[in-house]
VEXBADREN-524768 format. One record per residue (C-alpha): residue in three letters; y, x, z. Coordinates in steps of 0.25 Angstrom, whole numbers, plus 5000, padded with zeros to 4 digits. Example, Ala and Ser with C-alpha at 12.3 -4.5 7.8 and 13.67 -1.06 7.14 Angstrom:
BEGIN
ALA498250495031 SER499650555029 
! end
This chain:
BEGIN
UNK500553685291 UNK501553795294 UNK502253795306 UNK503253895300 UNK504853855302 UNK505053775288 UNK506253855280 UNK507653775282 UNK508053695270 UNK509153765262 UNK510353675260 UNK510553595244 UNK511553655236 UNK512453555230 UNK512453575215 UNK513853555211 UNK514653595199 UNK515553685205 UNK514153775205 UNK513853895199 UNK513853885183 UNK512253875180 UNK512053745191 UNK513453685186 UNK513053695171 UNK511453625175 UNK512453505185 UNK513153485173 UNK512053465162 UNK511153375172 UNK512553315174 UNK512653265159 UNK511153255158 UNK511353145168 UNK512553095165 UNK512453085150 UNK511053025152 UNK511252925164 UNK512552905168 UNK513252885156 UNK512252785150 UNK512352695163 UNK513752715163 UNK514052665150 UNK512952555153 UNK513752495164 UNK515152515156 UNK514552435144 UNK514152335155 UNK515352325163 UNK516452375154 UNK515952335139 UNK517352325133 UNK518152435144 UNK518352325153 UNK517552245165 UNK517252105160 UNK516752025169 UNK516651895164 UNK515651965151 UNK514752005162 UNK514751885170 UNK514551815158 UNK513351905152 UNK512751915168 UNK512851765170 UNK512251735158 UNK510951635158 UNK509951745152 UNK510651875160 UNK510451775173 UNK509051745170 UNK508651895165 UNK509151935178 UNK508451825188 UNK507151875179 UNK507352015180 UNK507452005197 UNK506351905197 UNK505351995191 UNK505852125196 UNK505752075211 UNK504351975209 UNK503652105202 UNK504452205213 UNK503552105223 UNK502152115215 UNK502452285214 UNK502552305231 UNK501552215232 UNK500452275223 UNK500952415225 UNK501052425239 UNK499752385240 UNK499152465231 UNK499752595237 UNK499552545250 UNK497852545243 UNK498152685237 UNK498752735248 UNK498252705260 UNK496752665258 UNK495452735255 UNK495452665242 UNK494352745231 UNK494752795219 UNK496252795223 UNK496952875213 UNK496352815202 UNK496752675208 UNK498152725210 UNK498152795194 UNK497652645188 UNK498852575199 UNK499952675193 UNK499552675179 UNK500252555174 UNK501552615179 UNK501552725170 UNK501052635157 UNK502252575150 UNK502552425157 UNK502552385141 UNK501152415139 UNK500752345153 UNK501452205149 UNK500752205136 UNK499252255143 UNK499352145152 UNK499752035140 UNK498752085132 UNK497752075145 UNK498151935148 UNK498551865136 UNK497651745129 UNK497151855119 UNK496751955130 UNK495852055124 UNK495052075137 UNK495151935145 UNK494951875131 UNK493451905130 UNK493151865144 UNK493851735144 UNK494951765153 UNK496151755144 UNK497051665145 UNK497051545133 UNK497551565120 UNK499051525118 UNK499151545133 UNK500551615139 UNK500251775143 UNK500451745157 UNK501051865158 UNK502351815149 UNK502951765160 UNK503851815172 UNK502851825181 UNK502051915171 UNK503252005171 UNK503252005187 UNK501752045186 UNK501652145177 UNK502952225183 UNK502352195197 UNK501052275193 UNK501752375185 UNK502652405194 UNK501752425207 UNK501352545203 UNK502952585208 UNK502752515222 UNK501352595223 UNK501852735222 UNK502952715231 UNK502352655243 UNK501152745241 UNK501952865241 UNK502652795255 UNK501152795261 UNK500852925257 UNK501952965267 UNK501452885278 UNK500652995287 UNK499252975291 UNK499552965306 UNK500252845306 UNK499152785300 UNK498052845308 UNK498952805323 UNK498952645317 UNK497452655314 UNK496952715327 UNK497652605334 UNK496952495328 UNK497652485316 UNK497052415303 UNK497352455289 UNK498052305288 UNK499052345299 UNK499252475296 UNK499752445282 UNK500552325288 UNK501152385300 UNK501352545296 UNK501052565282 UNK501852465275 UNK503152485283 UNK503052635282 UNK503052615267 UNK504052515265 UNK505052615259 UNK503952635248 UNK503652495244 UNK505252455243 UNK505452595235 UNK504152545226 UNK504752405226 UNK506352475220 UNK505352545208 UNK504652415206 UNK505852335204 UNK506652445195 UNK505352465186 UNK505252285186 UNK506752275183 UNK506552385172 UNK505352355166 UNK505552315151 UNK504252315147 UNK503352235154 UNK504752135155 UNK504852145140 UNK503452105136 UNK503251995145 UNK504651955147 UNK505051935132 UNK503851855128 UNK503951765141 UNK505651745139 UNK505751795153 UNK507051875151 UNK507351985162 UNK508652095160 UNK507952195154 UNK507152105143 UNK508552035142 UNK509252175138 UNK508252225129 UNK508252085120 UNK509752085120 UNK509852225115 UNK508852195105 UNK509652075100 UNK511052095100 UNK510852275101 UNK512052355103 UNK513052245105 UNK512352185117 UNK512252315124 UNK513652295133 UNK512952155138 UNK511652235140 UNK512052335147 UNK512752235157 UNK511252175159 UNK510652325159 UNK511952345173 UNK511352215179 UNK509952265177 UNK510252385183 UNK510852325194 UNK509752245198 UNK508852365198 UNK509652445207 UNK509752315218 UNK508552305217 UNK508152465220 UNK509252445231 UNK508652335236 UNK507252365238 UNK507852505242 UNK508752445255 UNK507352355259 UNK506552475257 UNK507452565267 UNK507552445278 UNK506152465279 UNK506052625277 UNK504952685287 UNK504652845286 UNK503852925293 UNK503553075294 UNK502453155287 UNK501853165273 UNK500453135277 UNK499553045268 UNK499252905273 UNK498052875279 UNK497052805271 UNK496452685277 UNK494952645275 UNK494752505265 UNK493352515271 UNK492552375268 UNK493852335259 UNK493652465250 UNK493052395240 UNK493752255238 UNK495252325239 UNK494752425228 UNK494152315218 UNK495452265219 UNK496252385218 UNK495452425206 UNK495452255201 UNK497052275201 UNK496852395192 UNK496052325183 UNK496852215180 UNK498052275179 UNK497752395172 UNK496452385166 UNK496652255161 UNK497852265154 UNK497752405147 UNK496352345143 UNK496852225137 UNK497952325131 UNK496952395123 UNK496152275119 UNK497252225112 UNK497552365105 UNK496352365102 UNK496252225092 UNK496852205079 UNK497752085084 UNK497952015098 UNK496851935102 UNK495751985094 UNK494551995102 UNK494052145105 UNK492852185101 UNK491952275093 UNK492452205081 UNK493952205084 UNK494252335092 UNK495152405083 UNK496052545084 UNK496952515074 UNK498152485084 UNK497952615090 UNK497952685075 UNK499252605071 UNK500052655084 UNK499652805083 UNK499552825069 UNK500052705060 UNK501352615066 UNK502552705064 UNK503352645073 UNK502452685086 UNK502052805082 UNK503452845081 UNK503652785092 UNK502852855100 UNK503253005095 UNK504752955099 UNK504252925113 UNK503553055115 UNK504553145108 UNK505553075116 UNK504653075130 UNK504453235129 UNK505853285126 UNK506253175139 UNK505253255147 UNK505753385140 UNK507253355145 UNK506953275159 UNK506253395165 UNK507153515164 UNK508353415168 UNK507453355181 UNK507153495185 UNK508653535184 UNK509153395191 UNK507953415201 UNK508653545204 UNK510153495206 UNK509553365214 UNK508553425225 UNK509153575228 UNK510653555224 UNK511453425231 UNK512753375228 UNK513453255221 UNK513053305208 UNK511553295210 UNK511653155219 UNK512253105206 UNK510953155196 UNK510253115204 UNK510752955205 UNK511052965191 UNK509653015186 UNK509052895195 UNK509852795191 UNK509452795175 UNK507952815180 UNK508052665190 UNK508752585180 UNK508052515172 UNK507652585158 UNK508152465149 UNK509752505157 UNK509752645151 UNK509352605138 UNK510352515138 UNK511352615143 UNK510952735133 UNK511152615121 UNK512552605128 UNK512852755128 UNK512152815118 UNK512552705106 UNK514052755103 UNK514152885097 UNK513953005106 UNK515053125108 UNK514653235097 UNK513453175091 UNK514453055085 UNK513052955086 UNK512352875097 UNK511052915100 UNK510552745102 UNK509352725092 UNK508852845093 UNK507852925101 UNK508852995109 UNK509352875116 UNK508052845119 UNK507853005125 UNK509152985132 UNK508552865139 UNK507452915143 UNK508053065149 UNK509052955158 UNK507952865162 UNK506852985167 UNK507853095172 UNK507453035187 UNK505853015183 UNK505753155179 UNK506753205191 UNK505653155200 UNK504453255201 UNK505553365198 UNK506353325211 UNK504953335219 UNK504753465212 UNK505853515218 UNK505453475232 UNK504253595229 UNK505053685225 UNK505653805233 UNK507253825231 UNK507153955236 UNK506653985223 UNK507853935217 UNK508853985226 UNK508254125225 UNK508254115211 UNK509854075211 UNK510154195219 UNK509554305209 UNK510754235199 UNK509754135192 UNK510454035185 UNK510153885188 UNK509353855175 UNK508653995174 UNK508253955190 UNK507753795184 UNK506853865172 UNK506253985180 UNK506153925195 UNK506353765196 UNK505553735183 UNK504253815187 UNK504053765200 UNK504553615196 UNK503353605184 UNK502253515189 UNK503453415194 UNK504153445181 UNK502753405175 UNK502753285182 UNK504053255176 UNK503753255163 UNK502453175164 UNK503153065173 UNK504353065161 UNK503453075149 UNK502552955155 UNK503652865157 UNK504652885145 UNK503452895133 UNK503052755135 UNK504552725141 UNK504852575137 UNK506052525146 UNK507252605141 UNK506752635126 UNK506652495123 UNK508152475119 UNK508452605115 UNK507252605102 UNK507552595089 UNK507152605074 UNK507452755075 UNK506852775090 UNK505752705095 UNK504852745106 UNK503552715112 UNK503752615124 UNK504452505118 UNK503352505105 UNK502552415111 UNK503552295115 UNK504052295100 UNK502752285097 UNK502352185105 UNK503652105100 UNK503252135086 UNK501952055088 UNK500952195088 UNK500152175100 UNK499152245097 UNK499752375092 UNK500652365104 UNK499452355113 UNK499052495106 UNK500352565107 UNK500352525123 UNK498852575125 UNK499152715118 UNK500452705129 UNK499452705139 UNK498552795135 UNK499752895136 UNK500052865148 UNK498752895151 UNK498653005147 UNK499853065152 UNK499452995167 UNK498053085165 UNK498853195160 UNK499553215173 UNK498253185182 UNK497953325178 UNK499153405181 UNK499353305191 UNK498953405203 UNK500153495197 UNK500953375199 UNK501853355212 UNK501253265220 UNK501653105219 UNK502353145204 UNK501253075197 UNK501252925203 UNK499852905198 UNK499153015204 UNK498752975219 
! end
């Protein structure tokens, strides 16, 4: 460690757009980028809401809020948010606490198996685990575990929806408090120990206090992503009549289309309201309890010793059953002419496969649109995510306070509210081109650019921490202009974390379910929302192979980025431990 005097920090500039003409011009277009994108959209949602016809009415709202459905959607929707909040702490905190501060073996595979289901679409998990589970179960079936035909699928009921967001949504608990207890330094738990200290206190009495920040930020992501989740909401919810606000929009807008759409964007407000009280919530306990302490040092890792084996059989029993299981059942059932056939020799069958790649029109199509329409969102996000990191993290002002609250606030809301709100915008005929763009792909690629500006900002934003501004700054004084200094300086030195970007974006728009689902159309379909219509269209079987070949993707991109994983910045990649 050098004991030389560290450089003094040079003051941030503000970026403002009294500025010279090149940085004015580059405020200006991330500006409109923004504001076209994000603001405008969630503005004219909470005017359809508030002020349909010009005015505030509010005897239409309360009518339309004190309704018996909106009452019972909305008693359903906390219910299940906060019960499968409780389910996430529980399982991930003790999971990262397993990860974290044990000697487990084999620990970064464990850790890839427990954040997998986070990054496979929550559609595809509801209809694994009804496939797993149900009378007809291609792999309980054989062994007698199945439950009795003309039984009801357990898992069509409320508490199957608080179950299955619980487990899908620990993974966001887990990376949270684990990156809390890779904080904690070594020595503090080294001083407990050498007092007398067992592993049981020292958890108890240092470890989970010090990481309560972490657990109440996990506990926020959790109950976002439960509120949100259409998906796993949608395949069990619909089938079991357990109507929550986001499964109560999308049928609504389904049925009556455009002209329930100022009642609809009414629910889409109170939705969003009830996110945000419960991120503020969760954020207020989380900072009563906040505990920090100095250094960067790893945590110890305690000993298991004679308890090594049982805690890893079921560590790795928990794998099992909530990912082996289910995926397993997922292409046992893909792989069967019809549901409920038996698999065997006799009966295994490809033809599923062969009809979503090469035969069915509609997924194939589908599919092109989603990856056509993932790349040039990647292509588009990056080079704005570099400019915006720029003005957010080495220039300061109101401007850049603004980009950055208004490029989060599209990424926290639930998906299903900017749909909604680019339906609203985008349905009149837009200045110059004289059309709307809803019902066609474009809506759908200005959705997604609003919805993953912050997601791909991320790793661009700890880029930037790495880099050297003198660079910059030298740079700007031999009369380089603000963009020719982002292509030949900023770019170069921000690749790996501009790589990291784009795999995070392309992961999680090419299988992307929760905004797409009301803005498809005959015209525009993509990927995610396939298997849903599927399923409701009665083809279990070729649903089952259009959500194993989604897996298989992720996979593959997952494996993909394992091996450039070491040019990666650290902690980019939440599956890599």
């Amino acid at each position: 460690m050098s004991l030389a005097t560290p450089p003094a920090k040079r003051p941030l500039r503000a970026l403002r757009l009294s500025g010279p003409g090149g940085e004015r011009l580059l405020l200006v277009l991330l500006a409109l980028f923004v504001g076209v994108l994000s603001i405008a959209p969630l503005a004219r949602l909470v005017s359809a809401a508030l002020l349909p016809q010009g005015s505030f009415d509010a005897a239409r709202i309360a009518d339309l809020l004190g309704g018996r459905r909106v009452v019972e959607a909305t008693l359903n929707t906390l219910w299940i948010a906060t019960a499968s909040t409780l389910l996430a702490i529980v399982i991930g905190t003790l999971a990262a606490l397993l990860a974290g501060l044990t000697d487990m073996r084999r620990r970064t595979l464990w850790v890839f198996g427990f954040v997998l289901p986070l990054m496979i679409p929550p559609q595809v998990t509801a209809l694994a685990w009804v496939q797993a589970f149900s009378p007809a179960s291609p792999l309980l079936g054989p062994l007698g575990l199945s439950l009795p035909p003309g039984t009801r699928h357990p898992l069509y009921s409320m508490g199957g929806i608080i179950l299955l967001l619980g487990l899908y949504n620990a993974p966001l608990v887990f990376l949270s408090v684990r990156a809390s207890l890779h904080r904690l330094p070594a020595s503090l738990l080294e001083a407990a120990r050498a007092n007398g200290a067992r592993p049981l206190q020292i958890t108890r009495d240092i470890v989970l206090p010090l990481v309560r920040g972490g657990i109440f930020a996990g506990a926020a992501l959790a109950f976002v992503s439960s509120i949100g989740n259409f998906g796993i909401q949608a395949m069990l919810g619909i089938p079991a009549r357990v109507s929550t606000l986001i499964t109560l929009i999308y049928r609504q807008l389904n049925t009556y289309g455009p002209s329930a759409l100022n009642d609809m964007a009414l629910l889409a407000l109170l939705l969003a309201g009830l996110t945000v009280a419960g991120m503020a919530l969760t954020g207020w306990l989380g900072r009563r309890g906040d505990q920090r302490v100095d250094g960067a040092q790893r945590a110890l890792r305690m000993a298991l010793g004679r308890w090594r084996r049982p805690v890893a059989a079921l560590a790795w029993a928990y794998l099992a059953l909530c990912l082996v299981l289910p995926l397993t059942a997922l292409l046992g059932t893909a792989l069967v002419r019809g549901v409920g056939q038996p698999l065997g020799a006799d009966t295994i069958t490809f033809e599923n496969f062969a009809n979503a790649l090469f035969h069915h029109e509609g997924i194939r199509q589908a599919f092109f649109t989603s990856l056509w329409l993932t790349t040039l969102c990647v292509a588009v996000l990056i080079p704005v995510s570099v400019a915006l990191g720029y003005v957010l993290v080495w220039r300061h002002g109101w401007v850049a306070r603004g980009l950055r609250l208004a490029s989060e606030l599209a990424y926290a809301l639930p998906g299903i509210i900017i749909g909604v709100a680019m339906i609203l915008f985008f349905l009149r005929p837009l200045p110059f081109l004289g059309t709307g763009l809803y019902g066609t792909v474009w809506v759908i690629l200005a959705a997604y650019l609003s919805n993953y500006l912050a997601l791909a900002l991320r790793p661009i934003l700890g880029g930037f921490a790495q880099l050297d501004r003198g660079l910059d700054e030298a740079a700007q004084l031999t009369g380089a202009g603000i963009f020719a200094r982002l292509r030949d300086i900023v770019l170069p030195g921000l690749a790996p974390a501009a790589m990291a970007s784009g795999i995070l974006v392309f992961m999680t728009a090419i299988n992307e379910i929760q905004t797409s689902v009301l803005l498809v159309s005959s015209r525009a379909q993509t990927i995610g929302p396939m298997i849903i219509f599927l399923e409701e269209a009665g083809s279990t079987t070729l649903a089952a192979a259009v959500g194993c070949l989604m897996v298989a993707l992720v996979l593959a991109l997952m494996a993909g980025s394992l091996i450039l994983g070491r040019h990666l910045p650290e902690g980019v990649l939440p599956w890599r431990d």
